[in-house]
C-alpha positions in Angstrom: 28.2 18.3 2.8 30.7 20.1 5.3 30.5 17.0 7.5 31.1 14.5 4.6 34.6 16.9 3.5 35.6 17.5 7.0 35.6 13.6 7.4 37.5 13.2 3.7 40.3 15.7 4.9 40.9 13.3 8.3 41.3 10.7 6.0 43.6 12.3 3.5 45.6 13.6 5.9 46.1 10.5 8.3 46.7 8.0 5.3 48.6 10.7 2.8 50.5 12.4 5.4 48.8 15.9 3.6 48.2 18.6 5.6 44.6 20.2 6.3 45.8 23.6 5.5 47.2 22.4 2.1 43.7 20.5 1.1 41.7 23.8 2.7 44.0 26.2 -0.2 43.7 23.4 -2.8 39.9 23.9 -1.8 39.5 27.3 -2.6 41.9 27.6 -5.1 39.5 25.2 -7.5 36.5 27.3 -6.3 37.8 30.7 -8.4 39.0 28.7 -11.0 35.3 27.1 -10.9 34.3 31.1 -10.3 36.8 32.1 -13.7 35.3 28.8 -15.7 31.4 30.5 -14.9 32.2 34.1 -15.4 35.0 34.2 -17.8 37.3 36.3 -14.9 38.1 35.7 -11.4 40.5 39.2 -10.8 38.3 40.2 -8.3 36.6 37.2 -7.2 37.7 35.3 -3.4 37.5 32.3 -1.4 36.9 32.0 2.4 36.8 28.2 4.0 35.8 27.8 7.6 38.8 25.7 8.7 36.5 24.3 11.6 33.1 24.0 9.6 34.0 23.2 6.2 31.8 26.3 5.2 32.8 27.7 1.9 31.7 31.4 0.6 32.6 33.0 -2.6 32.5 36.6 -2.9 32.8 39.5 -5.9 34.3 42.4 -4.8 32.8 45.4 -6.8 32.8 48.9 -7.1 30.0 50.7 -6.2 28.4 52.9 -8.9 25.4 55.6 -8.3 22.8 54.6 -10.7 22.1 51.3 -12.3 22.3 52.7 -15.8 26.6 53.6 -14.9 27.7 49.7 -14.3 29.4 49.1 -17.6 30.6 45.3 -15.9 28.2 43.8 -13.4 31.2 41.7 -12.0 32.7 44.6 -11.6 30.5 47.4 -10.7 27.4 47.5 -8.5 24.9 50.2 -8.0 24.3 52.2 -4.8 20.9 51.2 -4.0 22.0 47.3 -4.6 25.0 47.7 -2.4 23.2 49.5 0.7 21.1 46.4 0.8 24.5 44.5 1.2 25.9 47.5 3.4 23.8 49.9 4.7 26.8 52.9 5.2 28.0 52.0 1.5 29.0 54.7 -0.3 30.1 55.4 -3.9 33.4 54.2 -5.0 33.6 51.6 -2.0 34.4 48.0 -2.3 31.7 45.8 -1.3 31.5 42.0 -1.5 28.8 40.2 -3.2 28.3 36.9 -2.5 28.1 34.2 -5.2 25.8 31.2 -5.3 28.4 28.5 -6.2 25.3 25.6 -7.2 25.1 28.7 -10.3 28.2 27.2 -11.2 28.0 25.0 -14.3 29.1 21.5 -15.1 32.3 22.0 -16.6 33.4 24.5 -13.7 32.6 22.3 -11.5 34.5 19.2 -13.2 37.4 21.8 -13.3 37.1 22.6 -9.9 37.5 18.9 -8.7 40.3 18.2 -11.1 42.9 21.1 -9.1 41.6 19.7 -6.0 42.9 16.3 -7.0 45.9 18.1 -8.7 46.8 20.0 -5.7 46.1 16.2 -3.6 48.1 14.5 -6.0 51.0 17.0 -5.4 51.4 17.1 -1.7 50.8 13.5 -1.6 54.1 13.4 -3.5 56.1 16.0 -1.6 55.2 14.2 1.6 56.5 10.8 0.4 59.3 12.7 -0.9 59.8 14.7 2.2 59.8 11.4 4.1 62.7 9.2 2.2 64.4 12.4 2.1 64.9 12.3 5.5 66.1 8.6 5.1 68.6 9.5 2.2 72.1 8.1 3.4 70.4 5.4 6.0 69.2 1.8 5.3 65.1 0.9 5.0 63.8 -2.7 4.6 62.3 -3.2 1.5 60.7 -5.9 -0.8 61.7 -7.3 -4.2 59.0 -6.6 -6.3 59.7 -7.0 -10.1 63.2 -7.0 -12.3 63.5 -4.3 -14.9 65.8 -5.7 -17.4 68.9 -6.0 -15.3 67.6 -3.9 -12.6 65.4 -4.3 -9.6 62.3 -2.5 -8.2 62.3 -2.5 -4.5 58.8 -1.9 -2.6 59.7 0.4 0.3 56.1 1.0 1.3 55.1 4.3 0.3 57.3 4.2 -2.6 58.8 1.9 -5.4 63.0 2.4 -5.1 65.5 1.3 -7.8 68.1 -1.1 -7.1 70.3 -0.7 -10.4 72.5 -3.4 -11.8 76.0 -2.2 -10.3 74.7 -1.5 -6.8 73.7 -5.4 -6.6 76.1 -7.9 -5.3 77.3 -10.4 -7.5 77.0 -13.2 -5.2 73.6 -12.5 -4.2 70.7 -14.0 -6.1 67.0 -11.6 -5.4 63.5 -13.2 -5.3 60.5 -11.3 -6.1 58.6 -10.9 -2.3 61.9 -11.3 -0.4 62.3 -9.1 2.3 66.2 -7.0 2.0 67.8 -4.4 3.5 69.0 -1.3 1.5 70.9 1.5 1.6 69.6 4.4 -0.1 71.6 6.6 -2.0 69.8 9.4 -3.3 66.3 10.9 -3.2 65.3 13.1 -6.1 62.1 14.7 -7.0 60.8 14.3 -10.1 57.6 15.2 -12.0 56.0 11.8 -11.3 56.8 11.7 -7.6 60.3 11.0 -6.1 62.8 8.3 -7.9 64.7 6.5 -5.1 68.3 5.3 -5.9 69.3 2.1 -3.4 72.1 -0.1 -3.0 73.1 -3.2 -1.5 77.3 -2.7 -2.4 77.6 0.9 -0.7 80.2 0.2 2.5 77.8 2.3 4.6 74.8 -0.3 4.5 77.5 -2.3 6.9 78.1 0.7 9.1 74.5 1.5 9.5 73.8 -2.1 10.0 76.4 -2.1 12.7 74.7 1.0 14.5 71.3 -1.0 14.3 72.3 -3.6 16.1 75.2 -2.3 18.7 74.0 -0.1 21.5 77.5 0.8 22.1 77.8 2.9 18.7 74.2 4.3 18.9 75.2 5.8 22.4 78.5 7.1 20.6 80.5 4.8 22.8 82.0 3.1 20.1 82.8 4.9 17.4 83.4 2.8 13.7 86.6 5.0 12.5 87.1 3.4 8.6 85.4 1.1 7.0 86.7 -1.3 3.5 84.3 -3.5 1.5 84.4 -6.1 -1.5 80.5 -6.3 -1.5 79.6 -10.5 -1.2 83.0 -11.2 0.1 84.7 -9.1 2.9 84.3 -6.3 4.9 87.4 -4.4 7.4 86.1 -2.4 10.2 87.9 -0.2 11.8 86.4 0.6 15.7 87.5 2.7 18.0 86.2 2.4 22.1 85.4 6.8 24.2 85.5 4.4 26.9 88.4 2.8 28.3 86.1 -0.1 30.3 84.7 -0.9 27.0 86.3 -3.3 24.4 85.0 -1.8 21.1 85.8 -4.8 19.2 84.4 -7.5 21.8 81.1 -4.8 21.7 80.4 -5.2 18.1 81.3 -9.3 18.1 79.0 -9.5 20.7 77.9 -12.6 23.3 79.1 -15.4 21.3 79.4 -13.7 17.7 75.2 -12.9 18.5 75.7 -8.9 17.2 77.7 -9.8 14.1 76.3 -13.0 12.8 73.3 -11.1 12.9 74.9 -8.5 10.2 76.7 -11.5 8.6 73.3 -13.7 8.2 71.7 -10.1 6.2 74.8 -9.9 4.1 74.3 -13.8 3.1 77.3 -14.6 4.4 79.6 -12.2 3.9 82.8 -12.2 6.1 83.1 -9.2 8.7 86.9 -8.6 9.8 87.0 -6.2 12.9 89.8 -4.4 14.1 91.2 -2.1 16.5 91.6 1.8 15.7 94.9 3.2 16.3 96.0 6.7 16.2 99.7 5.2 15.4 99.4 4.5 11.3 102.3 1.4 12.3 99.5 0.1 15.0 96.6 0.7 12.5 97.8 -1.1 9.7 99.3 -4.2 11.7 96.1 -4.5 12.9 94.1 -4.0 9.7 96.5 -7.1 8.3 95.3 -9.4 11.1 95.2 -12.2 10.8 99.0 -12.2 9.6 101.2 -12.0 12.2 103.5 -8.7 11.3 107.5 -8.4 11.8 107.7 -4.5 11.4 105.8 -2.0 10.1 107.7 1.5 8.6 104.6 4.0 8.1 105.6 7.2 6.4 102.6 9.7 6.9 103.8 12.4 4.4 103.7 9.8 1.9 100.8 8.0 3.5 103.0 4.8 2.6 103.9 1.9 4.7 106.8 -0.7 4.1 105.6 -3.9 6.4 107.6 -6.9 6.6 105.8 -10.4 8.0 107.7 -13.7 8.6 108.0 -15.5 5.2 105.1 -18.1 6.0 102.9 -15.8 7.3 103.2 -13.6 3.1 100.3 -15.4 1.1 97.8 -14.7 4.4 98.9 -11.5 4.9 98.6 -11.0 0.8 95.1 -12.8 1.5 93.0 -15.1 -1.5 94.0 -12.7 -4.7 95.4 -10.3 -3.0 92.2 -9.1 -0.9 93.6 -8.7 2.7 96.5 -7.1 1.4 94.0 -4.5 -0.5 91.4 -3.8 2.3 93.7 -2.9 4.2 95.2 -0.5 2.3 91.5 0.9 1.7 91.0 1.0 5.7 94.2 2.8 6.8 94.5 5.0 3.7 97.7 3.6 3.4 100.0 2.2 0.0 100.9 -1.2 1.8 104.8 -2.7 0.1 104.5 -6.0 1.9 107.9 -8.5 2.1 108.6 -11.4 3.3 112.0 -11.5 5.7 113.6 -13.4 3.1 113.0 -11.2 0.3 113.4 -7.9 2.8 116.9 -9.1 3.7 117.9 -9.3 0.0 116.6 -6.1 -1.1 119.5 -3.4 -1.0 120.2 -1.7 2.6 118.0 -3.5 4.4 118.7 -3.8 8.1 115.5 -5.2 10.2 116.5 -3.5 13.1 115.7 -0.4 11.0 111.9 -1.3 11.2 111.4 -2.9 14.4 111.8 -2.4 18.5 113.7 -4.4 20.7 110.5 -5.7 22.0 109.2 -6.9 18.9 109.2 -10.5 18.6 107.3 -13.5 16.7 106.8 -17.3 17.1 106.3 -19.6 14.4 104.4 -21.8 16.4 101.5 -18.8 16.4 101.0 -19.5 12.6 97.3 -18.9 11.8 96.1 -20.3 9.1 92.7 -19.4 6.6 91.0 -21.1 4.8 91.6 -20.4 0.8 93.8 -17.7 1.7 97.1 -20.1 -0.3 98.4 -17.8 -2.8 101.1 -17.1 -4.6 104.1 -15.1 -2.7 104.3 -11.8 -4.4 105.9 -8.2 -3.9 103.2 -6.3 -5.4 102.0 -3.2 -3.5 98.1 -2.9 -3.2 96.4 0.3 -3.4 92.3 1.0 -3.5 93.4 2.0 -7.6 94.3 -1.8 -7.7 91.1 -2.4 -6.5 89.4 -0.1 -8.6 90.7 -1.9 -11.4 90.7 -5.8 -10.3 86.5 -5.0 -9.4 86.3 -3.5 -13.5 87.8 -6.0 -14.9 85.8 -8.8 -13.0 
């Protein structure tokens, strides 16, 4: 029997991830409360396991009494002639343990005995899968789609089912049961039926810790990604900033032909991936975070955290981007309120002087007008904030 348990315990703690001396104290735990089902009390009644052997021995620690006639409990109380057979320098009033013959133990004891073992299994298989996404709270795992609940989605992670709730799917995205995604998980919390595991496929991080996945240069801390902006399904700004002066940071995360960011572009199902230069200089940062709209002047006002930029007039609608969407991840990457003009509508605005906003170097050609695809809007002079966002994302 010690051989066949030793062997169960490998197995329970190589595929459950429970620990030996967890099962060994669920172990004796079920034997007094197999020892309390039999004799109705178990106050004075203990366990020893043989962590090598598997050996169990249950003992009754009693009293020891002079004469047979003065044990009032015989749980409790032994006599002295009956204890010097245990120990033979017993004396009256010592405590001396009396072994128990567990096989004594009835049926029902021993069906509640093996009910707390699998209790007590049941529990620590839960804090270890627990213990384990825990770890992996605020990181991405690759999971499968298993089944939709209602609107929501239950994601296989392996050990553990995870929840991929309506509002932290992406719109464009369309999930088959036994495709294979990558998630980021939110939260980990324990509950009574084992750990509930929040994911999400929208969360700006799942790009930033696909990035560190696939760039060497950021898991060495070479390259360090300063801000990130996201409109989940459509388009991500990065913001990337290089501890090494020999090393582009944005040619590191594009990689050899585009091979490091189609990779994270093919997960995303397309999404588009802007990446940018980090500047120190807010005026720097957020001409950059514009790209690809070529900039006139940029007046950044740090107190305010508000920056009035001006761009050549047919260079507004891309710099507004389709809807307004370059225009407002930027603001989201630099932390900025972007007022973006046009030169014509900059000169007619009351004491305007462009020299005010620009160096002597600064200089632009029409012929380096970029164009984008579906980026055509219509000119405006609205200033985009991320509470714009906030509202355009409700409201769609």
């Amino acid at each position: 029997m010690s051989k066949e348990l030793m062997d169960a315990l490998d197995v329970l703690e190589k595929e459950k991830n429970i620990s030996r001396d967890s099962l060994f104290d669920a172990i004796e735990n079920s034997l007094v409360t197999a020892c309390k089902n039999n004799f109705g009390r178990a106050e004075n009644i203990r366990v020893e396991v043989d962590r090598n052997t598997c050996d169990f021995k249950c003992f009754a620690d009693k009293e020891v009494v002079e004469l047979e006639d003065d044990v009032m409990d015989p749980l409790l109380e032994i006599c002295l002639d009956d204890a010097r057979k245990i120990d033979k320098k017993a004396q009256i009033g010592d405590i001396v343990p009396v072994a128990l013959n567990s096989k004594e133990f009835g049926r029902i004891a021993t069906q509640n005995a093996k009910n707390v073992i699998l209790q007590k299994i049941r529990e620590e298989e839960r804090g270890a899968i627990y213990n384990e996404y825990y770890e992996h709270e605020h990181d991405i795992v690759t999971g499968v789609v298993q089944r939709f609940i209602g609107k929501n989605i239950s994601i296989n992670l392996g050990k553990a089912d995870a929840m991929l709730n309506e509002n932290e799917q992406v719109k464009t995205e369309h999930y088959r049961p036994t495709e294979r995604i990558k998630v980021y998980i939110l939260e980990v919390r324990n509950g009574s039926k084992g750990p509930r595991i929040l994911v999400s496929r929208t969360h700006p991080d799942l790009v930033k810790r696909l990035f560190e996945q696939e760039v060497a240069e950021i898991q060495d801390g070479t390259v360090e990604i300063k801000s990130i902006a996201r409109e989940p399904g459509s388009r991500t700004k990065i913001a990337v900033y290089s501890n090494n002066p020999n090393v582009d940071a944005v040619g590191a995360c594009v990689g050899v032909n585009g091979a490091r960011v189609n990779l994270i572009v093919d997960e995303l199902n397309g999404e588009k991936i802007d990446i940018v230069n980090w500047d120190e200089n807010p005026g720097n940062l957020i001409q950059n975070a514009l790209s690809p709209a070529k900039i006139v002047a940029v007046f950044a006002d740090p107190d305010e955290k508000s920056a009035k930029v001006v761009v050549p007039d047919y260079q507004l609608s891309l710099a507004i981007g389709k809807e307004g969407q370059n225009a407002r991840l930027a603001a989201r990457l630099t932390g900025y309120k972007i007022d973006i003009k046009s030169e014509t509508q900059a000169k007619d605005a009351p004491g305007f002087r462009i020299e005010d906003y620009m160096d002597d170097e600064d200089e632009y050609e029409e012929d380096e007008y970029i164009e984008e695809d579906d980026d055509e809007t219509e000119v405006s002079d609205e200033v985009y904030t991320d509470e714009d966002v906030a509202g355009e994302d409700t409201e769609e």
